[in-house]
N, C-alpha and C positions, 0 to 999 in steps of 0.2 A: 728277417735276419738282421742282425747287426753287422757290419761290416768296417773293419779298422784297418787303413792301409797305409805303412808306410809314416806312422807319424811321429813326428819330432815335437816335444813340448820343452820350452824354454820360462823361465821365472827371472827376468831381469838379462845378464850375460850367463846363466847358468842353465844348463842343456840339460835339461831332467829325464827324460824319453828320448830315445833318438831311431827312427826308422821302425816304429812299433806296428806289427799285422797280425791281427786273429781276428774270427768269425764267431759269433754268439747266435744259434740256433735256436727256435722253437721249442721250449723245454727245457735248454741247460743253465746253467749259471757256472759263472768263474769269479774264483776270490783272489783279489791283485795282492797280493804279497810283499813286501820287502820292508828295506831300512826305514827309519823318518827322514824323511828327505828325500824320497828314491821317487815321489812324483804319481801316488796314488791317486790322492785326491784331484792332483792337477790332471791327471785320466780321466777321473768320473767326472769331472768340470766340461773339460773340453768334449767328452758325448754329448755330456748336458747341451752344448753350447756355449756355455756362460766363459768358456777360453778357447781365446784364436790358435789352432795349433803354426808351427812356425811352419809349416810342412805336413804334407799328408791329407787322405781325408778321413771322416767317418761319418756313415749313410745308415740309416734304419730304413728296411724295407724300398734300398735303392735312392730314398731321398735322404739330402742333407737337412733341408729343414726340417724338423722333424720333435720338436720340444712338447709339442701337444699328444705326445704316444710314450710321455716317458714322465716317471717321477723318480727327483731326486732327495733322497734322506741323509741331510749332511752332518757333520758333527755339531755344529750349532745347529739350534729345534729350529730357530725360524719364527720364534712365538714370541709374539707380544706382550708384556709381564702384567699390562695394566690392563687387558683385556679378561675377560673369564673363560674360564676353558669351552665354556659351551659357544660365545660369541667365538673367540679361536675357533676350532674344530669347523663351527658353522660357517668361517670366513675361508679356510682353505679347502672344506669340500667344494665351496660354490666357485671357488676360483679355480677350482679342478675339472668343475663339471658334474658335480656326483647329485643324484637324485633321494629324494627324501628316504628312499627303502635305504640308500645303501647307506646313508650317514647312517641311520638307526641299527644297521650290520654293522656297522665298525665301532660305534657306542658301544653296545654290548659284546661285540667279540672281545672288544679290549679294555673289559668292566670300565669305561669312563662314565658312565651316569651317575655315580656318586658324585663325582669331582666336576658336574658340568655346573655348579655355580661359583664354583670357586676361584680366586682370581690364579693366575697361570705364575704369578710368581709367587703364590704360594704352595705348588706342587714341588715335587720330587725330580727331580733328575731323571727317574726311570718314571714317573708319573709325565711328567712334558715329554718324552720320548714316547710313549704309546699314544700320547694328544699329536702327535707327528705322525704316527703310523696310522693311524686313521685314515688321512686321505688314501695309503695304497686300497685300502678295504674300500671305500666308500665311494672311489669313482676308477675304476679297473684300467689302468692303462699298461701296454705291453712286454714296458722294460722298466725295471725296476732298479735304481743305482743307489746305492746303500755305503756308505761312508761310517766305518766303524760303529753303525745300527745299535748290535750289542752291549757295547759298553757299560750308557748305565743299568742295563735290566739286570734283577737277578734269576736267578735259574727256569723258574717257574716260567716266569714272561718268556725268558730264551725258547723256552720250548713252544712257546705259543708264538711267536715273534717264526719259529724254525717250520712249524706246521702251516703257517699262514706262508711260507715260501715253497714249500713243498706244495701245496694245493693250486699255484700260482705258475710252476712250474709242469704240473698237471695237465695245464689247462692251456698250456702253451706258449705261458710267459717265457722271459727271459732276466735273469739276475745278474749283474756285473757288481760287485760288494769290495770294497777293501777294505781288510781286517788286518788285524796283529792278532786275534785269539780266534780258534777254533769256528769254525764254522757249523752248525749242528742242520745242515741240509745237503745233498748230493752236487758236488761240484768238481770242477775244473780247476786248477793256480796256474795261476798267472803271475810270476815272480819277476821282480822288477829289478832284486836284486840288493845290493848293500846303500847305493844313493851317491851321491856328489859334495 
């Protein structure tokens, strides 16, 4: 379980979150909601890790430490441009942990084998987003935090992008996402509200 208690997130002198508590269970997902500015992404950071909240804590299955049981998908891919999508892909499964089956499940679940010679700054916007989504496929960790995900895909991928959350959710994951568009899987909002 995820557990969020009481937490206060700040970006310089400005108080973005203040005394925020909810629980994310085995199976559910919740989509964070609100203004630009209202301090989503500095959410899905601070479970990450990757922000000191000013106040509060958040524990995945009772520990704080906890970065090795979670993958973050953030608005920027994270991808190398001078790299090839197959050297990509192949650098963040093994930094994930994932075993040779599972890279080849996420190759194909998210047709990247055409595009694994190709250099990564010559894809697509919704092309380096599924070179992203890869690692959730290909080394399975419990909590999945999703940073406006959708974006660039179009419809087709949304539904494969929504099926790949739904099966994740199945099986016992947990989704924390923040979006401004539609969410096409079952979930919880979390509305953070208009912003500062």
């Amino acid at each position: 379980m995820l557990s969020v208690q009481n937490l206060t997130l700040a970006r310089g002198d400005r108080v973005l979150v203040r005394g925020l508590s909810f629980d994310l269970k085995p199976g559910e997902a919740k989509v964070v909601t609100g203004a630009n500015g209202a301090g989503k992404t500095s959410l899905l950071r601070a479970v990450a890790g990757l922000l000191r909240p000013e106040a509060g804590t958040v524990a995945l299955n009772g520990l704080e430490e906890h970065a090795h049981s979670l993958h973050l998908i953030g608005h920027q891919d994270g991808l190398k441009a001078g790299r090839t999508a197959e050297e990509e892909v192949r650098f963040w499964c093994g930094w994930a942990g994932a075993k040779s089956a599972g890279f080849d499940q996420a190759i194909d679940q998210l047709a990247l084998r055409p595009l694994l010679g190709l250099p990564v700054r010559a894809l697509s916007a919704g092309q380096r987003k599924r070179l992203a989504l890869a690692r959730l496929l290909a080394a399975p960790r419990p909590l999945w935090l999703l940073d406006e995900t959708l974006a660039p895909l179009d419809a087709g991928w949304r539904q494969t992008v929504a099926a790949m959350a739904q099966a994740h959710l199945a099986d016992g994951g947990m989704i924390l996402a923040a979006a401004h568009d539609p969410m096409p899987f079952e979930h919880q909002v979390l509305d953070l509200g208009a912003g500062r």
